[in-house]
MISE-257382 format. One line per field, with one value per residue (C-alpha): residue number from 1; residue in three letters; chain; y, x, z. Coordinates in steps of 0.02 Angstrom, whole numbers, m for minus. Example, Ala and Ser with C-alpha at 12.3 -4.5 7.8 and 13.67 -1.06 7.14 Angstrom:
REM MISE-257382
num = [1, 2];
residu = [ALA, SER];
chaine = [A, A];
yy = [m225, m53];
xx = [615, 684];
zz = [390, 357];
END
This chain:
REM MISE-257382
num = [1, 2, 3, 4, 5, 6, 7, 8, 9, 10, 11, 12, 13, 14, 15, 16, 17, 18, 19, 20, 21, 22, 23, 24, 25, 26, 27, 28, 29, 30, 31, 32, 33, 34, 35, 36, 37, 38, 39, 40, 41, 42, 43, 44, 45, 46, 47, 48, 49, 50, 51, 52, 53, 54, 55, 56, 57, 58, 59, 60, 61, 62, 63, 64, 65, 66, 67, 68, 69, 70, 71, 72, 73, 74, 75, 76, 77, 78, 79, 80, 81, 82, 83, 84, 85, 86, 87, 88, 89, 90, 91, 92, 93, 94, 95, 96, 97, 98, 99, 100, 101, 102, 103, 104, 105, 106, 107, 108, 109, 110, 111, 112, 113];
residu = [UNK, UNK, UNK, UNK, UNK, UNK, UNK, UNK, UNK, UNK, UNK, UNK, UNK, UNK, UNK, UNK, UNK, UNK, UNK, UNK, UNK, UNK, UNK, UNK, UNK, UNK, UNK, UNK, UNK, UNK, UNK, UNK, UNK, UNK, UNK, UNK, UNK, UNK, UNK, UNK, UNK, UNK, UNK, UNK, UNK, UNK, UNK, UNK, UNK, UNK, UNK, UNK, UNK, UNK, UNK, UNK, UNK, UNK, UNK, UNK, UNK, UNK, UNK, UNK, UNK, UNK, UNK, UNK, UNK, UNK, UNK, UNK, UNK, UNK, UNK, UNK, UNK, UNK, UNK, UNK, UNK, UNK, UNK, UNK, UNK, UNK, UNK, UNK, UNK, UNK, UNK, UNK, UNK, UNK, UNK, UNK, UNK, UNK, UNK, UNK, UNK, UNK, UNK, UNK, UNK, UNK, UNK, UNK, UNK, UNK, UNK, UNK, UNK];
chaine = [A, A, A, A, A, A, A, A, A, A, A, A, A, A, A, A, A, A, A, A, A, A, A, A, A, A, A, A, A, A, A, A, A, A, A, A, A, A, A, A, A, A, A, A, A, A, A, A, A, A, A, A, A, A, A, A, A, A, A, A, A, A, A, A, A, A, A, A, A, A, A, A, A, A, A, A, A, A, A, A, A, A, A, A, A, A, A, A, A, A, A, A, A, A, A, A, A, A, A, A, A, A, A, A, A, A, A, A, A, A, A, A, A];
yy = [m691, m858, m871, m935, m783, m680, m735, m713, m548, m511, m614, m490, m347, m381, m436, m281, m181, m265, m210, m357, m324, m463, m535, m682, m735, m893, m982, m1128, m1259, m1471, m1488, m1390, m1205, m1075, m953, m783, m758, m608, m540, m445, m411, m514, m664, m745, m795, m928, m910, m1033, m939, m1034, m963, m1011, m967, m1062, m1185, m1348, m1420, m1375, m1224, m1155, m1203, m1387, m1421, m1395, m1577, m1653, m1698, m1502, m1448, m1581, m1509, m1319, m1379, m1426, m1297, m1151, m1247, m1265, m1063, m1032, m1126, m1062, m893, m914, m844, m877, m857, m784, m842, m923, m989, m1039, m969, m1003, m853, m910, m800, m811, m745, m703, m608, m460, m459, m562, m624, m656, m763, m757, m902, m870, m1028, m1117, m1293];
xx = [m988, m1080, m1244, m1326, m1240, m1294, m1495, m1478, m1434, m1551, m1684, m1645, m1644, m1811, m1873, m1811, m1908, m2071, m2058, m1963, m1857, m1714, m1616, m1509, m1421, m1372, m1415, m1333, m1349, m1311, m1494, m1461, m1460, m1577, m1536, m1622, m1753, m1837, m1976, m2135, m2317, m2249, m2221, m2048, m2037, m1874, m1821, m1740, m1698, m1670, m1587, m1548, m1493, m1578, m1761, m1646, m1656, m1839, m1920, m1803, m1913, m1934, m1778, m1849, m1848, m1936, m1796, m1733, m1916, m1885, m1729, m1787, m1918, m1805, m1706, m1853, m1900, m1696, m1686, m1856, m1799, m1615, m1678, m1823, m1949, m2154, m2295, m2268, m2320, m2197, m2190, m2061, m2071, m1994, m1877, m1846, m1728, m1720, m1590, m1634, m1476, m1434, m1620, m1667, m1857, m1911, m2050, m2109, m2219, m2285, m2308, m2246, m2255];
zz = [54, 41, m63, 125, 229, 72, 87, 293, 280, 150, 261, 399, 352, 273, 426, 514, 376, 419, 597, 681, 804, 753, 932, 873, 728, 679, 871, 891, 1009, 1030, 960, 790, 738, 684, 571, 625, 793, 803, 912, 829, 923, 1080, 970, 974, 794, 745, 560, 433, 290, 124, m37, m201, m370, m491, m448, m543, m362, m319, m222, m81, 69, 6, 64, 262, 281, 422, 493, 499, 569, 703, 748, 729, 868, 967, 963, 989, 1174, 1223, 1193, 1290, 1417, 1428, 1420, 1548, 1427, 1498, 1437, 1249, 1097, 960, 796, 654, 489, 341, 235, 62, m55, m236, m335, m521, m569, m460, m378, m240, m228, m67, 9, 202, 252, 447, 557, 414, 517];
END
């Protein structure tokens, strides 16, 4: 298993511990792809999980360029839309996984841009 397919399913599964209810994996669509969307207290919340081994290439969510948050954007209104989802609120957060060994250490930021 990948180190990235590694930190999403680590990524969901805590998310499904903190009460999420996780609908979609890895969405894809022409504009880009989000890694995990889940749905807690009637907020549709889209997920880019991050992971990595060692901090030689900076902190894991510091490589969510600008570019990538454009494009995660994007992608959020094309799945409202194609699903026909009103009035609910929505956000994009940020999942980064750290692997020290064996252990993963893992950091949530909500509405993260």
């Amino acid at each position: 298993m990948s180190l990235g397919v590694q930190g999403e399913e680590v990524a969901a599964n805590y998310l499904k511990n903190k009460g999420y209810q996780v609908l979609e994996r890895n969405f894809r669509c022409r504009m880009g792809e989000v890694d995990i969307i889940a749905c807690i207290d009637r907020t549709l919340v889209f997920v880019e999980v991050k992971t990595r081994r060692s901090l030689s290439y900076g902190l894991p969510c510091e490589s969510v360029t600008k570019t990538k948050q454009l494009h995660l954007r994007r992608v959020a209104a094309f799945y409202v839309m194609k699903n026909n989802i009103g009035n609910i609120s929505r956000r994009i957060d940020v999942v980064e996984i750290l692997y020290r060994g064996e252990k993963a250490y893992i950091r949530h930021t909500e509405n993260a841009f």
